[in-house]
N, C-alpha and C positions, 0 to 999 in steps of 0.2 A: 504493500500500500504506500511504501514512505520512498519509492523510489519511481527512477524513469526510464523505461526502456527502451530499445531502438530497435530495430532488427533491419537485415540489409533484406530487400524484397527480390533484387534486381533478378536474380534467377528465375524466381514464379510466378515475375507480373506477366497479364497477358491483355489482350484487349478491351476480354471483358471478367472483371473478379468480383469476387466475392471473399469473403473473410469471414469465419466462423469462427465461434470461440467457447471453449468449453470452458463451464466452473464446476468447480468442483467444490460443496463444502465447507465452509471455513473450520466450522464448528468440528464437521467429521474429520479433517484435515487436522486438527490439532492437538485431536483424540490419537486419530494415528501415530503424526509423530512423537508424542507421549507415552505412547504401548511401543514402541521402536525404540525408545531409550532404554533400553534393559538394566546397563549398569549399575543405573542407581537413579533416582527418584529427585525433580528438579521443582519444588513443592515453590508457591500451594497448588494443591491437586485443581480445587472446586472454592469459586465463592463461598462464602457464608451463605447458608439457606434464606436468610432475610433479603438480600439480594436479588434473587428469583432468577440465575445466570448462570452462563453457561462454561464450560471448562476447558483447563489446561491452556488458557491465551495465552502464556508468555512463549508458548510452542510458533505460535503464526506470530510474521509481522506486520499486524492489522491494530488500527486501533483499537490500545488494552480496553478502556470501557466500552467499550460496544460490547462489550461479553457482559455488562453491568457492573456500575458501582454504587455505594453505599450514597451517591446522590442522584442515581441514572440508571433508565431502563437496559435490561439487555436486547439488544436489535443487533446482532453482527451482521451488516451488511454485505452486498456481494457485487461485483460486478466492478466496471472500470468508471474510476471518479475524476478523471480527467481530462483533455482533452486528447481525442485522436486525430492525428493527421498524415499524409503520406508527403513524405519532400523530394522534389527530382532533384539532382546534378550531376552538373557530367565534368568541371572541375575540379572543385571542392565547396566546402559545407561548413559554415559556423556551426558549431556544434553549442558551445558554451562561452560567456565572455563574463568576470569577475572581477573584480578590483578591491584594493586595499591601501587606503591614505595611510601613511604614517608620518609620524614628526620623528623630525631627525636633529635631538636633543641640543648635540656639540655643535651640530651648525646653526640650528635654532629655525629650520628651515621644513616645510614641507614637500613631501614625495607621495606617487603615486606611483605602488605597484598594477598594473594591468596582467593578466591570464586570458587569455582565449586561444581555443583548441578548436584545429579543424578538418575535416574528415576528407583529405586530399585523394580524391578518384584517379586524375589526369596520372596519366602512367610517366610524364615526366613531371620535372622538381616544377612549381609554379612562384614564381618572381613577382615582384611587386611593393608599393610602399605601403606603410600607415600613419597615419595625421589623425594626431590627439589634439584635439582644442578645447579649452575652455576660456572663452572671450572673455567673461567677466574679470578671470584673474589676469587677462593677459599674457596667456600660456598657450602656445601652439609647437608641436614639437611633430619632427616628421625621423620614418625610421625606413630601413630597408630590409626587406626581409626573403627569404628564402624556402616554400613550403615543399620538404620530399615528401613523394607519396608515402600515403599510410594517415596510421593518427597524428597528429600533429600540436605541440603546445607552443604558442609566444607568447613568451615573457617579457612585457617592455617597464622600463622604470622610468617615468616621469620627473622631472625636478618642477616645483611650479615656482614660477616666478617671481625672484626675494623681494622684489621692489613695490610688492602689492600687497596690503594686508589681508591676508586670509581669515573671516569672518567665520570662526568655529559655530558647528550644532550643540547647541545646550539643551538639555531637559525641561520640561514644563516645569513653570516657573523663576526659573533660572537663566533666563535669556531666549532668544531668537534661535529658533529651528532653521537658519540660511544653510542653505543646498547653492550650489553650481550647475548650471548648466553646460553639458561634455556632451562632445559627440566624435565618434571614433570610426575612422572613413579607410579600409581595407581596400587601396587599390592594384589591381592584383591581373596577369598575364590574361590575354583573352576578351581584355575590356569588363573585364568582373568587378564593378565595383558591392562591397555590401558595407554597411553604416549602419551602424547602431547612435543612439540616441540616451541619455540618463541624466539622472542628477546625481551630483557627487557632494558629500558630505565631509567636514573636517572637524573631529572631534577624537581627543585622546580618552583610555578609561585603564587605570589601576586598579585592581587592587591591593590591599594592604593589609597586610598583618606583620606589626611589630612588636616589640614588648609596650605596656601600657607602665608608667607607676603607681603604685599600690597596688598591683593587681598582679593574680600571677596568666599564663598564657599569652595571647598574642591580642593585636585590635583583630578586627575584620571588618573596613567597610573599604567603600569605591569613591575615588577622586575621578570628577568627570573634567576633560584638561584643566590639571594638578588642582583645584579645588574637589573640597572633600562634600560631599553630598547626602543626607540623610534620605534612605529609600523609603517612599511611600506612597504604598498600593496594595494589590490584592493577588490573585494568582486565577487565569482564564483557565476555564476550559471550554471543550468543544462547543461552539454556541447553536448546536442542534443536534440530533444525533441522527440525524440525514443530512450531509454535508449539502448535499444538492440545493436543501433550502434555506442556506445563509448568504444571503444576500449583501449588494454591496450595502445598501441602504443601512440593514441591519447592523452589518460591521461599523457603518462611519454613526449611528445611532448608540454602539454599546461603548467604541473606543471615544465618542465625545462626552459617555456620560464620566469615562475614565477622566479625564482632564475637570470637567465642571465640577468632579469631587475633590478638585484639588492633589490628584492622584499624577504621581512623575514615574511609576513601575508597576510592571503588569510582571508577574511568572507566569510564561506556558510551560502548564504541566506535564509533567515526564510520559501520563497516561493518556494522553489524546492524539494529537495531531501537530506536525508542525502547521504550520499555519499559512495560507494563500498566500501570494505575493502582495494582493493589495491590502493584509491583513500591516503587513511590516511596512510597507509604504506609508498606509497611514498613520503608522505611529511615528513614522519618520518626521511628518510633516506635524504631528500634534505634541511633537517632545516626548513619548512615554519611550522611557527606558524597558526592554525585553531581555527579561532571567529566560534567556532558553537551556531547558533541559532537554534532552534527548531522551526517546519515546521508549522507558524503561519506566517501570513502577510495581510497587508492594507485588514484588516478586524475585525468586533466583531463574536464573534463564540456562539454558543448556551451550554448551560451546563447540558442537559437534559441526565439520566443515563447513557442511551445505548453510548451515545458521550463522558462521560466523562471514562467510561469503555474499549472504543476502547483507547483513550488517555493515558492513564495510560498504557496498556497494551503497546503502544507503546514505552511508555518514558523508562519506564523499562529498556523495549526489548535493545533500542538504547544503552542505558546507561551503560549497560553490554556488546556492542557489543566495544563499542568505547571508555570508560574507559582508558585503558591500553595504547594508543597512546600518546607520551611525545607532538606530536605537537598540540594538544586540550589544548589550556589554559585558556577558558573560555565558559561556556553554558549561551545562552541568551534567554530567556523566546519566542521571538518573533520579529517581526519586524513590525517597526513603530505604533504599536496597542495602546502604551499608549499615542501618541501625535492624533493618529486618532480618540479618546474617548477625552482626553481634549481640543483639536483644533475644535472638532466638524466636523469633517470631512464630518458628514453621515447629520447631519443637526438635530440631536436628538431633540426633546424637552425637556425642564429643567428639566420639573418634573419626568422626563425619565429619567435622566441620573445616579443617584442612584440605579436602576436596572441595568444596564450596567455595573457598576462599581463592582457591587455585583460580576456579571459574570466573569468579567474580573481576581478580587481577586481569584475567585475558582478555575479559569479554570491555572492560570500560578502561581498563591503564595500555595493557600490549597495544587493543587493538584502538576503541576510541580515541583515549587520549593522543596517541601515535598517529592518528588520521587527524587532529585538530591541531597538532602541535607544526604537521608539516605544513597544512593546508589552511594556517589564520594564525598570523603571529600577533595580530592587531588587538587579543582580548582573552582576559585570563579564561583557565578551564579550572573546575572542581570535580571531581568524582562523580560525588553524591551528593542528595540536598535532604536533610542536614548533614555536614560534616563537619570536624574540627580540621580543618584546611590543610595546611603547614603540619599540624601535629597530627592528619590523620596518613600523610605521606611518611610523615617519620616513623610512625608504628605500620607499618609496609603495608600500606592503602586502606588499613580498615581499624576502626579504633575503639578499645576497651568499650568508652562513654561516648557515642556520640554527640550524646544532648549535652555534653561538655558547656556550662556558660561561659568557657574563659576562651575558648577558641572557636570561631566560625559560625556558625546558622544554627538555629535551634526549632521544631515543630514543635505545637505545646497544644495539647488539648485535655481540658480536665472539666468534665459537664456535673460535676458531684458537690463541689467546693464553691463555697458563693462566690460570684465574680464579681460584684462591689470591693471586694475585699483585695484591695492590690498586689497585698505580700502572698497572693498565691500564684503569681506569675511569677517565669524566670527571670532575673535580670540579666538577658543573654547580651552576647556582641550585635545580634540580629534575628530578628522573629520572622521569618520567611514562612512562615505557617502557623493561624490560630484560626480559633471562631468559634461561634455558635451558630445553632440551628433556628428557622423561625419557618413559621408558615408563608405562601406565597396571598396575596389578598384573593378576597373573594370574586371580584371582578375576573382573576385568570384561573381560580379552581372551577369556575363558573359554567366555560368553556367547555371543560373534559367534564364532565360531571352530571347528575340528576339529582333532586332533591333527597333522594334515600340515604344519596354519598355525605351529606352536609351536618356528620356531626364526627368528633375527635373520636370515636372508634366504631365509626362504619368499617365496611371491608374496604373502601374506596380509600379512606385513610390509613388503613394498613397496610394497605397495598402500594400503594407511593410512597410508604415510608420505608427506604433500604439502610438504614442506620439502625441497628439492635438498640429496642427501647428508646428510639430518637425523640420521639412522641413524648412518653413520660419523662426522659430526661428536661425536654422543653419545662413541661408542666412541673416540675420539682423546681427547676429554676425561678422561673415567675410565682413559687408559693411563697419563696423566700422573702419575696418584697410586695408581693403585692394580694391583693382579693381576687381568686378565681369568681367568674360568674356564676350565679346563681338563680337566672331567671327560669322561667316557666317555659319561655319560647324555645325552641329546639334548637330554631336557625339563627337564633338574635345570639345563644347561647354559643355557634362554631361562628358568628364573624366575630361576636367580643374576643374567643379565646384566640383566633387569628390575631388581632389587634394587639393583645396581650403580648403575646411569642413575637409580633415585635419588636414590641417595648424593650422586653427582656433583651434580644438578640441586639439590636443596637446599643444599650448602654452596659449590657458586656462588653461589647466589641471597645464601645468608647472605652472602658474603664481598663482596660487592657492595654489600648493603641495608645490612649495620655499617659502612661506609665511610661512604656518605651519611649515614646518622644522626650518629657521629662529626663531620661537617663542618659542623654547623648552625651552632659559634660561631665557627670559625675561617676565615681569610685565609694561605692555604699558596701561595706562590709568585703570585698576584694572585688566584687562583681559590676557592672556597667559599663562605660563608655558605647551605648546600643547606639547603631549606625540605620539600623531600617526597618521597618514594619510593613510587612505584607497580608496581610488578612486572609484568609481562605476563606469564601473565594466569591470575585466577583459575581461569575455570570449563572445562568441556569440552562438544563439541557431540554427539561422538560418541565410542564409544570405539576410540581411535588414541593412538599417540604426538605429546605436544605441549607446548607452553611451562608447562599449567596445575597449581596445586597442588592441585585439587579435580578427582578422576574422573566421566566422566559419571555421571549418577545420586547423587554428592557426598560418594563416599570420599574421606577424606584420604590425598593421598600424603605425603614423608614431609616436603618443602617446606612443607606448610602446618604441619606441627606443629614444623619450625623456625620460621618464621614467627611463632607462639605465642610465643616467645623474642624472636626479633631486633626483634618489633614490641614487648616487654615495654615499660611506661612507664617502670622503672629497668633499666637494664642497665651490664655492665660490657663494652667492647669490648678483644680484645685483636690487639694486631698488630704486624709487625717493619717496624723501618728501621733501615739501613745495619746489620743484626745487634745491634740494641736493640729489648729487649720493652717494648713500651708497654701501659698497659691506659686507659683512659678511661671515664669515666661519661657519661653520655647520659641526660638526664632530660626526660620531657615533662609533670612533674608541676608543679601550680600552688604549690607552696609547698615552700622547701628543706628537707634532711633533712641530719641528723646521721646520718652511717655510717660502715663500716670498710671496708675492702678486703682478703679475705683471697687471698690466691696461694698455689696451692700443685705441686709437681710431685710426679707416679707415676712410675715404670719399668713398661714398660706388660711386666712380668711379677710384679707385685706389687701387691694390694690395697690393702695398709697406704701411706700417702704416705711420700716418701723427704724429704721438707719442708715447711715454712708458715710463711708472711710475712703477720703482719696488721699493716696498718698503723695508725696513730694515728688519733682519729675527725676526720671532716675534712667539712667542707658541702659537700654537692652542691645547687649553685643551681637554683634551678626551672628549666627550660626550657631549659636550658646544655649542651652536650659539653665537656667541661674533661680534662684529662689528670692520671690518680689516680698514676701510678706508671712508673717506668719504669727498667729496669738491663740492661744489657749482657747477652746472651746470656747470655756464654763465663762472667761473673761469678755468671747462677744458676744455672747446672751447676755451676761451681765450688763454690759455695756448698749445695749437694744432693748432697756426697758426687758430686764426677766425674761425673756422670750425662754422657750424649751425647744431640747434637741426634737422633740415631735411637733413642735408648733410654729414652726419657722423653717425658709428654707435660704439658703447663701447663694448671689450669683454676685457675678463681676466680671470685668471687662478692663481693657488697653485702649487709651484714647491719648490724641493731642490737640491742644487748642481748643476743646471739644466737638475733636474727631473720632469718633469711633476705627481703632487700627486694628480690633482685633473681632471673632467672633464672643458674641455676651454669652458666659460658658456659669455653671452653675454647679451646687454642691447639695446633695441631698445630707440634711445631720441623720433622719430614722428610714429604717422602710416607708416607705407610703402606705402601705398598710397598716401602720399605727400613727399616720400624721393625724394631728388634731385640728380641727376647725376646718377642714375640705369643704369648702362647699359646692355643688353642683353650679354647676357654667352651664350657664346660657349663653351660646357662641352664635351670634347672625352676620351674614355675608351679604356683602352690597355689589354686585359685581360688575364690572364693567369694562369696556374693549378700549385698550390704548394702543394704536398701529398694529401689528401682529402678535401681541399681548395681552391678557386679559390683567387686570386688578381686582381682587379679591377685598375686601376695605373687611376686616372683621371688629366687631364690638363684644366682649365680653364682662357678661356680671359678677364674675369673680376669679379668682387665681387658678390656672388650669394647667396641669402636668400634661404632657405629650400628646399636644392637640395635632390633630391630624388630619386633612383634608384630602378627601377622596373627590374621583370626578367617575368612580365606575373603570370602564372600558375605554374612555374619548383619550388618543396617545397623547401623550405631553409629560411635563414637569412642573414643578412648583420651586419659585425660589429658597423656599424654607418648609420647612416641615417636620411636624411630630417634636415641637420646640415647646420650650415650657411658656407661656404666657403671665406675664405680670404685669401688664400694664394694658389699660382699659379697649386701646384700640391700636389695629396692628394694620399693615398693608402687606400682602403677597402678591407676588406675580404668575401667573401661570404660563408657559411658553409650548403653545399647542406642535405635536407633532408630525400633526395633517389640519388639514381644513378646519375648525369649528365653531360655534355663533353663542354670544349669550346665553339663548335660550336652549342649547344643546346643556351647557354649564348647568344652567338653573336645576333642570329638567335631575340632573345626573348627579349632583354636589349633594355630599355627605358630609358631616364636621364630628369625631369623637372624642372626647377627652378623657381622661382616665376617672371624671366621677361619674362617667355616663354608662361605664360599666357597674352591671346591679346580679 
């Protein structure tokens, strides 16, 4: 599936053809060469039975989830997903054409390597030039070349020209995506001319791991040219599980919602797909940095010729196809394989486990790594994701711990522990994998569905649930904090608990991502200096409940529009220890600001605030987590008029001049389940069209936790959303995704807030 073939015809075309093509199987295909491996057993056999998928995929090189995973149906599809074409000539053939900028440190200067191979027919050598131009930098450079029959590679090296400033690609946020326009003109014996046409990008990418002080291990994060970058985003997968129906629309719909969340990195995960060409295009153009890992996942895989020959062949292929994109700034061997052989995932025997390990070396160090190291010197490689990097090479590719927090990436998922509670997260180098689970809204389970399906344990929701006990897990989590529904109605009872499981799964997510962001500067008990946060996982394959904040088809749940926030470039983070309010700034802006910090606490039965503390203006250093404030509990209730930890709630906010610089972020003192004086909101919407924008003008009677504005089915977004309300009248935007009028709104607008649940 992850590769491209050619085949020469020239002996069996005839006037008139045909092409027949037999499949065979995937499924029985994988069975087979899993009953062929006699030696020894290359586990897991079979999904987990909650799953409801099919077996032995790490045998086929097909998309691993299409066999099912624990967020996606199994469908293993069949047939050719690409395009077919037949190509004549009778002198030679572009086959492939790749390139790679580098900066050339000691002279301070940039170069461009060029690669293209060509499939020389003509029975003598074919002569001819080639003219590299890129007008912009004022670079034109001409070569002479020589092609023998057979396969053929040139290799030209570009110098571009010192006297121009070359305008680097920077990531979302962080500067300007400028690309070059190059066009590369082949003219060649016989009057053959062929040109190719691209944009060429100029950007460096380290990574780094050094010694940190006070800390033992190494750093781990990525300087994008020699600025260091804190990563934040989530991790894709397949955005259908019919590739056929992912559209460009959809693509430029799911990766725009990437950016509007503030989001500078996406991981495509090890178990899907590499991804379309205009998939990495577009990122190229939107700033999103791309963790590609290679299509390895929670599994040992067999090393047996014919497998390691299809692999190879693939890695190549990829390596060549995707090289050239500024937003790939790192290849990773695989996903979770080297903590699933040292954690013992599969249940190995010991004296087994030395054979495994042999595999595991061949299959991602001899052969991968050895196919990325000759074929892209432009961008580090890791193994495995997670791994302890530096120190998982030192103990010969595979390491004791990998969930190590002092070296490399860490996955972390713990659905038992309350997630309010920060000290239950790692403080790693880099969270490349967390989350929680939530329901998709009612509007898209709507879709697949009939009324019978529409309550938390129909078969309809056991059955889209592929996560053991994901369901209940949701539901334990949201007890913690909040009042499950208890109405009478069946159906009012599965959209509140929808509602709910968002709640929950967003200010998990928040409470988790402001921890990491917070820890970028500091060395807390030996652990910290975190470089990135990736969330799992963006998108959805289908509509089910699942870790992601984007519904299939690319509603936002209410996660992504926290997200919006927690990924903000200034924020103010706030959080307790030992019954002390700390708040903290977090800046991933290139130059410091002069700001304030204002705190202020509600009685969450009163509009008007019952206090405000702004502080003195004070620098927030570029690129820093620093600590803005910080006082005893008991001392700002005291100081707010007696308020109680259940009677009052803390926000605050980064402002200058009285500009708002930051998002107005807030601190819960009790569950809300035992907040005092709640009183039920009455929320009304005024709505109206401003150019291709709607205004939502809301008025509320009282203080309202995670108000949330639905529009149904009609595509779009909302500038804010599922945001806590404390003040009397608010203004949102909605920015429709297709066509739609007022009265579509009116018709289709829902508002719930957390006392409207009963």
């Amino acid at each position: 599936m992850f590769n491209r073939y050619s085949f020469d015809i020239t002996s069996v075309v005839r006037e008139v053809n045909s092409i027949e093509l037999h499949f065979q199987s995937a499924v029985l295909y994988a069975a087979q060469q899993n009953k062929a491996h006699t030696h020894y057993r290359v586990p897991p056999d079979c999904p987990p039975p909650v799953q409801k998928g099919e077996c032995h995929v790490n045998f086929v090189r097909k998309e691993q989830c299409s066999f099912s995973w624990d967020w996606g149906p199994s469908f293993p599809t069949q047939g050719i997903w690409k395009d077919v074409r037949i190509e004549a000539y009778n002198i030679c053939h572009l086959s492939y054409f790749t390139f790679s900028p580098i900066f050339d440190n000691s002279a301070q200067e940039w170069n461009l390597e060029i690669e293209s191979s060509f499939d020389v027919v003509n029975l003598k050598p074919v002569g001819g030039q080639v003219i590299v131009a890129i007008p912009k930098l004022q670079t034109q450079q001409m070569y002479n070349i020589e092609l023998q029959p057979g396969e053929r590679t040139v290799k030209l090296f570009v110098k571009i020209n010192k006297n121009i400033t070359v305008k680097t690609w920077w990531p979302h946020g962080h500067g300007n995506q400028t690309g070059y326009n190059m066009t590369i003109l082949f003219k060649l014996d016989g009057g053959l001319n062929i040109e190719k046409s691209t944009k060429v990008y100029f950007r460096t990418v380290e990574l780094i791991q050094e010694p940190i002080k006070g800390s033992p291990g190494l750093s781990f994060y990525f300087k994008i040219n020699g600025l260091p970058i804190f990563l934040k985003g989530s991790n894709w997968i397949p955005a259908d599980v019919f590739q056929d129906r992912v559209t460009s629309d959809l693509l430029q719909l799911l990766l725009q919602s990437v950016v509007d969340a503030n989001m500078n990195t996406l991981r495509v995960w090890g178990g899907g797909i590499y991804e379309q060409d205009e998939f990495y295009d577009l990122c190229d153009k939107l700033g999103i940095m791309i963790w590609q890992d290679f299509m390895f996942a929670c599994a040992l895989y067999p090393t047996d010729s014919g497998f390691m020959d299809s692999v190879r062949g693939e890695v190549a292929y990829q390596i060549k196809r995707l090289k050239s994109h500024p937003s790939i700034i790192i290849w990773s061997g695989n996903n979770e394989n080297e903590a699933a052989l040292m954690m013992n995932w599969y249940n190995i025997n010991f004296s087994d486990l030395p054979t495994y390990i042999k595999d595991y070396v061949t299959l991602y160090v001899k052969n991968i790594r050895e196919l990325v190291l000759t074929g892209d010197r432009s961008r580090p490689f890791i193994t495995s994701s997670p791994t302890n990097g530096a120190k998982t090479i030192a103990e010969g590719w595979v390491s004791k711990d990998p969930y190590s927090t002092y070296f490399g990436d860490v996955h972390f998922y713990n659905y038992i522990s309350d997630c309010w509670d920060w000290k239950v997260f790692p403080k790693a180098r880099f969270a490349s994998e967390y989350g929680y689970q939530s329901w998709p809204s009612f509007s898209t389970i709507e879709k697949v569905s009939s009324r019978e399906d529409w309550s938390f344990n129909s078969n309809f929701s056991l059955h889209r649930q592929h996560h053991a006990d994901g369901n209940k897990e949701m539901l334990q989590q949201v007890r913690l904090h909040f009042k499950l529904p208890q109405n009478t109605d069946p159906l009012r009872v599965f959209k509140d608990t929808i509602y709910l499981t968002q709640v929950m799964q967003a200010q998990c997510v928040k409470t988790e991502t402001e921890f990491y962001r917070r820890s970028r500067s500091e060395i807390v008990n030996r652990e910290g200096h975190t470089m990135g946060a990736l969330y799992w996982q963006l998108n959805d394959i289908w509509q089910a409940p699942s870790w992601a904040s984007l519904e299939y088809g690319g509603k936002w749940k209410m996660l992504h529009y926290f997200a919006q926030h927690f990924f903000a470039p200034l924020l103010p983070v706030g959080f307790e220890n030992q019954n002390v309010f700390h708040v903290y700034g977090v800046s991933d802006l290139h130059s410091d600001y002069t700001t304030t910090l204002t705190v202020r606490v509600h009685t969450w039965h009163s509009l008007k605030p019952l206090c405000s503390h702004v502080t003195g203006p004070f620098v927030m250093k570029a690129g820093e987590a620093v600590c803005l404030y910080k006082e005893p509990v008991s001392s700002l209730l005291r100081r707010c008029g007696n308020c109680t930890r259940e009677g009052c709630v803390v926000s605050f906010f980064l402002s200058a001049d009285h500009k708002l610089l930051s998002p107005s972020n807030y601190h819960f003192l009790s569950s809300l389940k035992q907040a005092v004086g709640l009183r039920k909101a009455h929320i009304t919407a005024f709505i109206s069209q401003q150019g291709d924008k709607f205004v939502f003008d809301l008025e509320t009677s009282a203080v309202a936790p995670f108000v949330w504005l639905d529009v149904g089915s009609i595509p779009g977004r909302f500038s804010d959303n599922g945001f806590l309300m404390t003040e009397k009248t608010r203004a949102v935007l909605f920015y429709p995704w297709k066509p739609t009028s007022k009265s579509e709104l009116e018709q289709s607008f829902r508002v719930t807030s957390l006392t409207d649940i009963n």
